[in-house]
C-alpha positions as CSV (number, residue, x, y, z in Angstrom):
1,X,0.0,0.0,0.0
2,X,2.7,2.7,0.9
3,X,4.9,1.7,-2.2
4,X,1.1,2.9,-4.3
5,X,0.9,5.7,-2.7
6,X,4.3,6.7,-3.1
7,X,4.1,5.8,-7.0
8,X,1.1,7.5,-7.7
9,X,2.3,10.8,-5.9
10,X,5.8,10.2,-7.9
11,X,3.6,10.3,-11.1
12,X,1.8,13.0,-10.2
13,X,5.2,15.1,-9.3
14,X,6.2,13.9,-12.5
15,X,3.5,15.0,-14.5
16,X,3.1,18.6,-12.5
17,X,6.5,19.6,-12.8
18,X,8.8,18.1,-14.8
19,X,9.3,19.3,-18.4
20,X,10.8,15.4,-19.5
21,X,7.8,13.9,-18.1
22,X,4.8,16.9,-18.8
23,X,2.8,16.3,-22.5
24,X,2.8,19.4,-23.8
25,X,-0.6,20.6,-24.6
26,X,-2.1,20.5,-28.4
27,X,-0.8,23.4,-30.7
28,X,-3.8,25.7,-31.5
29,X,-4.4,25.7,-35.0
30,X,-4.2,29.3,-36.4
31,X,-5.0,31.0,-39.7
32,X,-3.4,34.5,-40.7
33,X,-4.1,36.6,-43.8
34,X,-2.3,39.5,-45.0
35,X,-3.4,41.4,-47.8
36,X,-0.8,43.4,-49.4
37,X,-3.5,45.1,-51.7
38,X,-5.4,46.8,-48.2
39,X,-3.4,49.3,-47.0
40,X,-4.4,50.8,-43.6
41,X,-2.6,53.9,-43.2
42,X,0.9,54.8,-41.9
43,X,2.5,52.9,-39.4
44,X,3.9,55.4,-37.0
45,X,7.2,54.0,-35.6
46,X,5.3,55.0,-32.6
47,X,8.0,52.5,-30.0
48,X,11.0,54.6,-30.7
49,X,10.7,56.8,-27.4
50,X,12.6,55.6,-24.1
51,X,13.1,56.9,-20.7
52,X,14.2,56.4,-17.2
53,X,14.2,58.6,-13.4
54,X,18.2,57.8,-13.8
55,X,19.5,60.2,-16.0
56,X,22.9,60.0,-14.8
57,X,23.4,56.0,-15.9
58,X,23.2,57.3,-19.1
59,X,27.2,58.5,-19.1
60,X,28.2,55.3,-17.8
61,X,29.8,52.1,-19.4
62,X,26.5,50.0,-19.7
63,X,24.0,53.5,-20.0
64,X,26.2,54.6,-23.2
65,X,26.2,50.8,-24.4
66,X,22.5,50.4,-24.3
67,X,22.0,53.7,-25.9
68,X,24.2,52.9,-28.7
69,X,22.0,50.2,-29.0
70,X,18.9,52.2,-29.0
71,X,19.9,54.6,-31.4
72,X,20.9,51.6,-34.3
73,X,17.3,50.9,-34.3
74,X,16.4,54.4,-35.7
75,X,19.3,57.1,-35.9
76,X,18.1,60.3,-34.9
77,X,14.4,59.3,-34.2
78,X,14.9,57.6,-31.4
79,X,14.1,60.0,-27.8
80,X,15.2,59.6,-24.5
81,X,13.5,60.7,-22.0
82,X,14.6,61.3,-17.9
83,X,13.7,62.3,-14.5
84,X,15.8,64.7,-12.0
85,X,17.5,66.5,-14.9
86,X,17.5,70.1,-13.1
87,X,18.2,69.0,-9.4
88,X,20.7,69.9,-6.7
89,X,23.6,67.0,-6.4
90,X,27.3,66.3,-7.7
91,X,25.7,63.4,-10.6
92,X,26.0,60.6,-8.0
93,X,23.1,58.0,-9.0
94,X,20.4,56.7,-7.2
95,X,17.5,54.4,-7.5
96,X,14.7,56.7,-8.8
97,X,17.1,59.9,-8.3
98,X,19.6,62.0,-10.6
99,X,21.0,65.1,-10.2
100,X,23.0,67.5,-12.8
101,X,23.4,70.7,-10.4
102,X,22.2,73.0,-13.1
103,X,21.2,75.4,-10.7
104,X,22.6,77.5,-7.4
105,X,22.6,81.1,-6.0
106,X,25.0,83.0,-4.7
107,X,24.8,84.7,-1.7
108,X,23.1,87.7,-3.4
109,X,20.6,85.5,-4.2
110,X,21.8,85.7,-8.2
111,X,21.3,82.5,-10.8
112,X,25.0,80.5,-10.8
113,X,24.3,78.7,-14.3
114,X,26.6,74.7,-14.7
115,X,26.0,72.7,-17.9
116,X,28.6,70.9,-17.4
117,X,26.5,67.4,-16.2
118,X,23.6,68.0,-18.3
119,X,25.7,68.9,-21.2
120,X,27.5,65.4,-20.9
121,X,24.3,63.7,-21.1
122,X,23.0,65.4,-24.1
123,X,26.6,65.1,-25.7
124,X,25.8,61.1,-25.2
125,X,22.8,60.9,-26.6
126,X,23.3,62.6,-29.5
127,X,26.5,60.4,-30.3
128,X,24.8,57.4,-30.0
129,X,22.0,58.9,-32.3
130,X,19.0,59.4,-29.7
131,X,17.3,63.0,-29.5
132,X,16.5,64.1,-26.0
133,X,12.8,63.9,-24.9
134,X,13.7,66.9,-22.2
135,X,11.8,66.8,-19.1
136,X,12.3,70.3,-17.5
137,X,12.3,69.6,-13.8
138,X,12.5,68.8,-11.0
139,X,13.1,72.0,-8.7
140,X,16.8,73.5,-8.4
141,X,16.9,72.9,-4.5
142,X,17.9,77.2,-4.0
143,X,14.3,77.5,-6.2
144,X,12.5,75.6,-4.0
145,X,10.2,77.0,-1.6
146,X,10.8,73.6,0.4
147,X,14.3,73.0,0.4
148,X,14.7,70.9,3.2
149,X,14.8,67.7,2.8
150,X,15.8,67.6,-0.5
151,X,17.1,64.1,-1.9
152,X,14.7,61.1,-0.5
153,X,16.5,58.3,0.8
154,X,13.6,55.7,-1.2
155,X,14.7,52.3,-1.5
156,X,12.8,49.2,-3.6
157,X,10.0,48.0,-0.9
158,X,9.7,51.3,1.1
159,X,6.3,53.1,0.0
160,X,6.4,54.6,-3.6
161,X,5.4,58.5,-2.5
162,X,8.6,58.3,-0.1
163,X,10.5,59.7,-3.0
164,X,9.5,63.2,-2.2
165,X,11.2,65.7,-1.6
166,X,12.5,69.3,-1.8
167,X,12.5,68.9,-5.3
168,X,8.7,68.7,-5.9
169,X,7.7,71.8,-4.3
170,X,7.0,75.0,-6.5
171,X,9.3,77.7,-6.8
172,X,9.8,80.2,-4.8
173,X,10.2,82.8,-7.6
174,X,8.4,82.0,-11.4
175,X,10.4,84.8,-13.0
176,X,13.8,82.9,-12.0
177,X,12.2,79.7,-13.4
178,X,11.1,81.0,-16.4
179,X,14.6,82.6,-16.9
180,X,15.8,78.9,-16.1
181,X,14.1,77.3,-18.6
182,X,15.2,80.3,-21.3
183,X,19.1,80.3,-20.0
184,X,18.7,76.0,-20.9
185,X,17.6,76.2,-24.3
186,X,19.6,79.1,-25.2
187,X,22.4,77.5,-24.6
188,X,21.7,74.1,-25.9
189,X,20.7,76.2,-29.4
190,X,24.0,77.8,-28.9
191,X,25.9,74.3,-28.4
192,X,23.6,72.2,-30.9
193,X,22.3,74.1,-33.6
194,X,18.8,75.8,-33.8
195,X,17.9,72.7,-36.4
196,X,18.6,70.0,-33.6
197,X,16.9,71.5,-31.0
198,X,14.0,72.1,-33.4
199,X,13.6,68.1,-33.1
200,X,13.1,68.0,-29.4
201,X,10.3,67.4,-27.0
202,X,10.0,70.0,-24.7
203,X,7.7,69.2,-21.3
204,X,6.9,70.3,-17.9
205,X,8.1,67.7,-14.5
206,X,6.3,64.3,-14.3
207,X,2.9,63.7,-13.5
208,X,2.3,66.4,-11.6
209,X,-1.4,65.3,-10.7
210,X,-0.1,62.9,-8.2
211,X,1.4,63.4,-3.9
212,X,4.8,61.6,-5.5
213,X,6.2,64.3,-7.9
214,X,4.0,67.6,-7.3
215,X,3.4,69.2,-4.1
216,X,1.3,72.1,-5.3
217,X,-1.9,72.8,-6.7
218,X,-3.0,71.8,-10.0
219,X,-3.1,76.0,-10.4
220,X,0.2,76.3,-9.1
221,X,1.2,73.5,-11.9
222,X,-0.6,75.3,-14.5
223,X,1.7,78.4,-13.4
224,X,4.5,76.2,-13.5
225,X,4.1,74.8,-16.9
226,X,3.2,78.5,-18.4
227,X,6.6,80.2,-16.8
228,X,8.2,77.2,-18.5
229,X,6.8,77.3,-22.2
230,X,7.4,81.2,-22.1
231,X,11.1,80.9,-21.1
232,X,11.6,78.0,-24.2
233,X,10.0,79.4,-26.4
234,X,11.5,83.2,-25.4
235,X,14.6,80.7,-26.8
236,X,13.3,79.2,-29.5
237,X,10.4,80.1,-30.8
238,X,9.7,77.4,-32.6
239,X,10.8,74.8,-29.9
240,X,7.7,71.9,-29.8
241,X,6.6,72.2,-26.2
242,X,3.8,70.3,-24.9
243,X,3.2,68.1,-21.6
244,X,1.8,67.9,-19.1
245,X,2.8,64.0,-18.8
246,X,0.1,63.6,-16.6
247,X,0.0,60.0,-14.5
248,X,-3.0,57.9,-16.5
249,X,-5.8,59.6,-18.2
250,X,-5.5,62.5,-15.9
251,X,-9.2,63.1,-14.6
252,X,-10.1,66.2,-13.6
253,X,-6.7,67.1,-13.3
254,X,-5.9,67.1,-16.8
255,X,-9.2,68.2,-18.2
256,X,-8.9,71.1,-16.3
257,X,-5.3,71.3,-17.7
258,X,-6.8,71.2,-21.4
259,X,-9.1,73.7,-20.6
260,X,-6.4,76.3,-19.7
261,X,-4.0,75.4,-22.4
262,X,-6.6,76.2,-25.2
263,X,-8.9,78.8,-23.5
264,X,-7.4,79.5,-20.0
265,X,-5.1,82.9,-19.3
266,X,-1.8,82.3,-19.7
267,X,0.0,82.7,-16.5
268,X,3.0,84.2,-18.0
269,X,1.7,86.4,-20.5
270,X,-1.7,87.4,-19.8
271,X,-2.8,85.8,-23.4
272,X,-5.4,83.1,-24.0
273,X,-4.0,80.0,-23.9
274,X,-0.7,78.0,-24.0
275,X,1.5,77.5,-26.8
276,X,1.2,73.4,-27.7
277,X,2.5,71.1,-30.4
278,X,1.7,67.5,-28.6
279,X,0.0,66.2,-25.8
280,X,1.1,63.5,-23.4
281,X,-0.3,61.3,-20.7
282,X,0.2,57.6,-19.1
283,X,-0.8,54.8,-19.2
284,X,0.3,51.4,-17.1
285,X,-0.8,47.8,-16.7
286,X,-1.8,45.7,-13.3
287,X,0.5,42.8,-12.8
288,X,-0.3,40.8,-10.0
289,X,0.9,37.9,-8.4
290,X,-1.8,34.8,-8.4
291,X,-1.5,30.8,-7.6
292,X,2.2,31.2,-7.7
293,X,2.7,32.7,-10.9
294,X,2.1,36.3,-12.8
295,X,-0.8,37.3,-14.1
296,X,-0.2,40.4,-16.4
297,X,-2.9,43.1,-16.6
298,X,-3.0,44.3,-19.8
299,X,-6.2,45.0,-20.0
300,X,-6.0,48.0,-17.5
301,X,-3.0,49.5,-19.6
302,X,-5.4,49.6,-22.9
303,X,-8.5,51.1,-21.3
304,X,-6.0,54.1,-19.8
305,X,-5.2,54.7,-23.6
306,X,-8.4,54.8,-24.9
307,X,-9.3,56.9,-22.0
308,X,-6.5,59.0,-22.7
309,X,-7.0,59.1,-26.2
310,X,-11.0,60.1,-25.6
311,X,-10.4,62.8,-23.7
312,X,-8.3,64.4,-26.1
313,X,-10.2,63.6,-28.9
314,X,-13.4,64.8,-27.2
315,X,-11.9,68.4,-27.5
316,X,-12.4,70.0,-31.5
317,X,-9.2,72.2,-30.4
318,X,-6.7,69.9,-29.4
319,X,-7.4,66.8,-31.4
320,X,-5.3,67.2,-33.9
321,X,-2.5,67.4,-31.4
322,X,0.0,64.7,-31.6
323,X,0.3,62.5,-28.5
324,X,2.6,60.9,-27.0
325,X,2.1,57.9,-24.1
326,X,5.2,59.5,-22.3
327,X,5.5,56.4,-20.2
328,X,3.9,53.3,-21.5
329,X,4.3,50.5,-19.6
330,X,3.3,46.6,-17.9
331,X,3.2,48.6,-14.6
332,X,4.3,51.5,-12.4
333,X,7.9,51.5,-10.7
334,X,10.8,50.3,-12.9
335,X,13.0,50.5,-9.8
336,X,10.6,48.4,-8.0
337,X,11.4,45.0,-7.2
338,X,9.5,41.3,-6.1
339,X,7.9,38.5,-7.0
340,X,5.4,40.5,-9.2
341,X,8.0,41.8,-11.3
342,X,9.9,38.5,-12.0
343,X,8.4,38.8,-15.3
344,X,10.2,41.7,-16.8
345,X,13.7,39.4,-17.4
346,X,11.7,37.3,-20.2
347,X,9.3,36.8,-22.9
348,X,6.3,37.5,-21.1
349,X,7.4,41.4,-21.1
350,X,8.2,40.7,-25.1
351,X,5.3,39.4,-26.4
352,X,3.2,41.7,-24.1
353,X,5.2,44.7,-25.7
354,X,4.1,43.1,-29.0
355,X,0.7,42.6,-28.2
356,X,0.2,46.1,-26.7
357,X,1.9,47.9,-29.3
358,X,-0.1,46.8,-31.7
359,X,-3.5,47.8,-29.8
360,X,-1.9,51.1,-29.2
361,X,-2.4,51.8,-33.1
362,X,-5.8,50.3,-32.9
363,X,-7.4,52.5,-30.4
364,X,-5.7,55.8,-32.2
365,X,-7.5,54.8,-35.2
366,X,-10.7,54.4,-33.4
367,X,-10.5,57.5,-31.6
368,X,-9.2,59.3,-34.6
369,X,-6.5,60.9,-32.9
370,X,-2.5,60.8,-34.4
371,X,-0.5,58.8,-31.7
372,X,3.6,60.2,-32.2
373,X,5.1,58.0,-29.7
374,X,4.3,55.4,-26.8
375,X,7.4,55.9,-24.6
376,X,8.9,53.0,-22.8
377,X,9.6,53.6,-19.1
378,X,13.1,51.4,-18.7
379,X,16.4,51.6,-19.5
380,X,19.2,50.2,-17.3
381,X,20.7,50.1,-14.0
382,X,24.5,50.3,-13.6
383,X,26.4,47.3,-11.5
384,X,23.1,45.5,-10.5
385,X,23.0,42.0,-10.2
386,X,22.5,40.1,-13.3
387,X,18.7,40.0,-13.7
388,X,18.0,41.3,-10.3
389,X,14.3,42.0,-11.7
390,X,14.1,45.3,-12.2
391,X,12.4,47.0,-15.4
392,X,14.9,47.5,-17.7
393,X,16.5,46.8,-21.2
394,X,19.3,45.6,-20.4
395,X,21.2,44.0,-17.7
396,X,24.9,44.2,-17.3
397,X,24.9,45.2,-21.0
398,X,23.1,42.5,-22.0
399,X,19.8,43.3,-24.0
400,X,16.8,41.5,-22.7
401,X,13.9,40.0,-24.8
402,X,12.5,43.0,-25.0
403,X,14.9,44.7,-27.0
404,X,14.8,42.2,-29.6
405,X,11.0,43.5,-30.4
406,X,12.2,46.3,-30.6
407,X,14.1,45.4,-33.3
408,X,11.7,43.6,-34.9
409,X,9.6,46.8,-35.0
410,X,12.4,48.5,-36.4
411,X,12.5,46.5,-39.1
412,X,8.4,47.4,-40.4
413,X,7.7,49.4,-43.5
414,X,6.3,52.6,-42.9
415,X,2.7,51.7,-44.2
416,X,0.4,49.4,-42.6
417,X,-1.4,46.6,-44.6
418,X,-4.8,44.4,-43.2
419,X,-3.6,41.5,-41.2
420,X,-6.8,39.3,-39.5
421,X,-5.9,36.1,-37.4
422,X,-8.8,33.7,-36.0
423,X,-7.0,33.4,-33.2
424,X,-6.6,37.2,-32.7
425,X,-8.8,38.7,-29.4
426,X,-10.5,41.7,-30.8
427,X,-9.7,44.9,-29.8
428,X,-13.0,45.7,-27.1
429,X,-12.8,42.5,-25.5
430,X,-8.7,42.7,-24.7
431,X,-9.6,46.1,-23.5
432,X,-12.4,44.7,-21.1
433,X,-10.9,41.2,-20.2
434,X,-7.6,40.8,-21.1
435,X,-5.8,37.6,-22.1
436,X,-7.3,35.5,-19.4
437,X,-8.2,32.5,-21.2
438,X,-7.7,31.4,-24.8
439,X,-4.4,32.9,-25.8
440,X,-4.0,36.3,-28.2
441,X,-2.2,35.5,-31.3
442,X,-2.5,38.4,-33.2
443,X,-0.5,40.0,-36.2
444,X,0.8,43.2,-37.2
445,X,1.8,43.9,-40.8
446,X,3.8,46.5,-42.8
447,X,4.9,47.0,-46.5
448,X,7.7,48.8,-47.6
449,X,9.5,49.7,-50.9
450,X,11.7,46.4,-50.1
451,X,9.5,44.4,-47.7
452,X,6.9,43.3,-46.3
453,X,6.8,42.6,-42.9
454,X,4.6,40.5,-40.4
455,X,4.6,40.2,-36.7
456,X,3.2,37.6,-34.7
457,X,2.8,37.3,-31.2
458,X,1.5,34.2,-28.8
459,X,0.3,36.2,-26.0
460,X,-1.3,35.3,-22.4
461,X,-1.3,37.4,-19.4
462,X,-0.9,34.4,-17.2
463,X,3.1,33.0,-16.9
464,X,2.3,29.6,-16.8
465,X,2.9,27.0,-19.6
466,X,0.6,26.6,-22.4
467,X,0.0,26.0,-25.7
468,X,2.2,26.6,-29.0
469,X,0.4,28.2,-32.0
470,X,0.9,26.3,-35.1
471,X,0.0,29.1,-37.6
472,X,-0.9,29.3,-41.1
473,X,0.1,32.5,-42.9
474,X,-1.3,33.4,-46.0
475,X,0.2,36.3,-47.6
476,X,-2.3,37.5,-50.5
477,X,-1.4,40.1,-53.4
478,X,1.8,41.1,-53.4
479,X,3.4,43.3,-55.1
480,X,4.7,41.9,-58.3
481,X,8.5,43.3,-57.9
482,X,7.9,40.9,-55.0
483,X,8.7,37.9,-57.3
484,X,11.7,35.8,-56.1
485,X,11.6,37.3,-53.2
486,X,13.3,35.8,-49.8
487,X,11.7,34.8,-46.8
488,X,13.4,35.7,-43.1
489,X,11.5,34.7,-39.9
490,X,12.7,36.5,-36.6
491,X,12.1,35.0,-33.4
492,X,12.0,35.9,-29.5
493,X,10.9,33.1,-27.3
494,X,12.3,30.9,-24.2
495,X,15.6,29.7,-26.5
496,X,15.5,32.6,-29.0
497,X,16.5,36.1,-28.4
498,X,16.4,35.4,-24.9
499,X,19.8,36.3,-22.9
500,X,17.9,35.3,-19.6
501,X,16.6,32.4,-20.9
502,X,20.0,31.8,-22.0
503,X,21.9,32.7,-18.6
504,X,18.9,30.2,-16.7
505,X,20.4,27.3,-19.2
506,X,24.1,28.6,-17.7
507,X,23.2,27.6,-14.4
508,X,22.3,31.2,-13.4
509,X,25.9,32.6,-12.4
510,X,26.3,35.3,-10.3
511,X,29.8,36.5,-12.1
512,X,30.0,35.0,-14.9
513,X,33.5,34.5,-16.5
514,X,34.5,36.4,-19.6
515,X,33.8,33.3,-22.1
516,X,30.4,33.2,-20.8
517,X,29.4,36.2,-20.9
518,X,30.9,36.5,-24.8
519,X,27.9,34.0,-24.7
520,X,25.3,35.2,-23.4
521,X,26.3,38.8,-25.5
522,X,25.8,36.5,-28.4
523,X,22.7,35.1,-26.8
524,X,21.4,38.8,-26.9
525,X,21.1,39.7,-29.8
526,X,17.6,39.5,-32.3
527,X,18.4,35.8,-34.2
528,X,16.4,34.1,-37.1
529,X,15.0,30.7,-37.4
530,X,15.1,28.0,-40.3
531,X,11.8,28.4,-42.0
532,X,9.8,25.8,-44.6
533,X,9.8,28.0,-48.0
534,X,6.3,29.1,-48.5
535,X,3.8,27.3,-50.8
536,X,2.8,29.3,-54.5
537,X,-0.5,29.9,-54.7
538,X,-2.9,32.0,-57.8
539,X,-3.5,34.7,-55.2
540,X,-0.1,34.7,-53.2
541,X,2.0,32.6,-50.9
542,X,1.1,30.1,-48.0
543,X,3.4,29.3,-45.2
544,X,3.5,27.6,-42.0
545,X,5.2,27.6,-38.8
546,X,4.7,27.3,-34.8
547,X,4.7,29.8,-32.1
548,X,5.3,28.8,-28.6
549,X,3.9,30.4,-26.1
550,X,4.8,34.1,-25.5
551,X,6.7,33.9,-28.3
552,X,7.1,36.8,-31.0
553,X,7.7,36.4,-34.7
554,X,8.6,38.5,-37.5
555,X,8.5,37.6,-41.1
556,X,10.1,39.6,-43.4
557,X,10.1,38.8,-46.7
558,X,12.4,40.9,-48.8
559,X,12.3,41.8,-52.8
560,X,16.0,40.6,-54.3
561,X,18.5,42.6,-53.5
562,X,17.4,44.2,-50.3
563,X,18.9,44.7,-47.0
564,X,17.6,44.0,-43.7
């Protein structure tokens, strides 16, 4: 009887956890159609904006790596966005904390002007061929009408709005902030060149509708953000300002902010109104940690969008405004660690990025508004531990997952052509449900004057293990330069594209030696797979292939001669 028991509960063991003894659940059958002939509209390279509280990791030997990387996937349309970039400090970095000690007094109480940090980070991004995104805040600590404490002393598990300090209070003088912001961009056209600065986003602090980063009064913000606009564009006037980078949709806060910039009086000038070129808001998912595993939210992410997006479009004045997401993310707190983070080192964060990205264009078609950019809230964090969980692109120089979708989306053709799946979720249920239980393989597809371009995603919000997709892709009338053309498939998934996936195969090291990390550098990097040659058809070509499960494809296939 006991040798039974202990049989049946070895099976059972067995069966629950053990990847040589588990059957893999059947492959969902999956049919894909693209139709060159249907084209939808441009396809905004809308995932080419990045950003991070830690500006100062961007000077330092895995920041600069990572934005070298960055800016290869678009040169001189990629933007960077950062936190912290006015305040009081000698550069040291900090979890959720920066400094560039733009600003001082002296004892007459006169401006003391230093570019010298702030001009090293700009100098960096521009080599590595990203455009600044530039956030003007926080408060220069002799501004601030609370100076004391200034730097918060936040670490990951302390409560989030323990990051306050000094440096979200309003200034004691607007005139002197004003003069700030004018003294910045003068001298950044002086150093850069009134055509480069042209090019940049210019905004007002970080959701400043929340007890974390403001601690005024939406007025008092208001006042804030129209001192600011006057002094850049008192600069430049043709400098593309904007903001207010509100946290989610906004509510009251930033309908009451729309209301001034179009009909309220300007602070600053006494006119009507604020000068803006783009809008921008946020917009986060819910993981949560459920049953032992994660359990993505995407669903909560989506319906901030197309609230975001509905506000705005509700407004005949600002509608035609270009937006951007200015953080756009799985959740809040990059520097935020735990079990309901472990997901960010792998492909759930990948094919989630894939599967979101490709409802972000979705809901700006449906609310007619023009969506410029959904920004990416990570980056990296210098001399962490490898894959210490925190939300980033990189870690220890090593891309994750993530970036390889990147690449995949930097490889697209600028005009977007119909793609339907069966086994695609449509866009008002994802928004209401999220992927909770068949999975979301979906498609994406672009044409080009050398390419078209498909991406595919298996997508679930739950980590667990499930079912691959075995997909049938029908590519229907192509373009007849298109003859002979190549086929190139793209892949992301657990043993593809996956350095953490790859490092977990190591043995997890904690140092690893130089020879294995050469490997897992090489492990990094966005890799193709062997593909079956598609089948010739009257009406176009037929291929087939399987997607595991948070896996991300792109097929590319490319007229003779052509480059990826």
């Amino acid at each position: 009887m006991r040798r039974t028991v202990g049989v049946g509960l070895l099976t059972a063991l067995l069966s629950a956890g053990s990847p040589a003894f588990a059957q893999a659940p059947a492959a969902i059958p999956v049919a894909i159609t693209v139709d060159a002939a249907k084209p939808m509209g441009e396809l905004r390279p809308i995932w080419r904006f990045f950003g991070a509280d830690e500006p100062n990791y961007a000077t330092m030997k895995d920041g600069r790596k990572l934005l070298d990387h960055l800016g290869a996937l678009k040169p001189k349309a990629v933007y960077f966005r950062t936190h912290n970039l006015l305040n009081t400090g000698d550069g040291t970095p900090a979890l959720k904390w920066g400094s560039t000690n733009v600003y001082t007094e002296d004892a007459d109480g006169r401006p003391v002007y230093n570019w010298t940090i702030l001009d090293r980070l700009f100098d960096t991004y521009l080599a590595k061929g990203v455009r600044p995104y530039v956030q003007i805040g926080f408060m220069p600590q002799a501004l601030s009408t609370h100076p004391e404490p200034y730097q918060h002393a936040w670490r990951p598990g302390f409560d989030y709005n323990l990051i306050s300090g000094g440096w979200g209070y309003p200034p004691k003088d607007y005139d002197k902030w004003s003069e700030l912001a004018y003294q910045w961009v003068r001298h950044c056209v002086e150093r850069y060149g009134q055509a480069e600065v042209e090019t940049w986003y210019f905004e007002v602090w970080n959701e400043p509708n929340g007890p974390a980063y403001w601690k005024g009064t939406p007025q008092e913000f208001q006042k804030l953000h129209d001192y600011a606009v006057a002094g850049v564009r008192r600069a430049l006037p043709t400098a593309k300002v904007g903001g207010p980078d509100v946290a989610g949709s906004g509510g009251q806060f930033m309908e009451d902010f729309l209301t001034h910039i179009s009909d309220g009086t300007n602070y600053a000038t006494g006119q009507k109104g604020t000068p803006t070129d783009f809008l921008a808001f946020h917009a986060k998912g819910s993981p949560r940690f459920v049953d032992g595993h994660i359990q993505m939210g995407i669903a909560t992410q989506l319906a901030g969008i197309d609230k975001g997006f509905s506000m705005i479009a509700a407004r005949p004045a600002l509608k035609a405004k270009p937006i951007v997401i200015g953080e756009s993310d799985p959740e809040g707190c990059a520097a935020c660690q735990g079990p309901s983070f472990s997901y960010r080192n792998g492909t759930v964060y990948s094919s989630y990025t894939a599967a979101s990205f490709a409802r972000k264009h979705d809901l700006a078609a449906k609310r007619g508004v023009t969506l410029d950019g959904a920004l990416t809230w990570a980056f990296e964090f210098e001399d962490q531990p490898y894959f210490a969980g925190f939300r980033q692109l990189s870690s220890n120089g090593l891309d994750l997952a993530v970036v390889n979708v990147f690449r995949m989306f930097s490889l697209m053709g600028p005009e977007r052509v119909e793609a339907t799946s069966s086994g695609q979720i449509p866009l008002d249920e994802i928004i209401a449900k999220g992927v909770r239980g068949r999975p979301d393989v979906g498609a994406l597809a672009s044409l080009g004057a050398d390419r078209l371009a498909v991406m595919v995603w298996n997508y679930h919000d739950d980590d667990v293990p499930g079912p691959a997709a075995d997909v049938q892709l029908v590519l229907k009338n192509l373009p007849r330069a298109f003859a002979g053309a190549k086929l190139v498939q793209y892949r992301v998934d657990e043993d593809h594209g996956n350095v953490y996936g790859a490092w977990r195969r190591m043995g997890s090291p904690m140092a690893p030696t130089k020879a294995q990390y050469d490997a897992l550098e090489a492990a990094s990097g966005l890799t193709t797979i062997d593909t079956a040659p598609p089948s010739r058809a009257k009406d176009g070509l037929t291929l087939t292939f399987q997607l595991p499960r948070q896996g991300v494809s792109l097929l590319v296939l490319e007229k003779p001669g052509s480059r990826p």
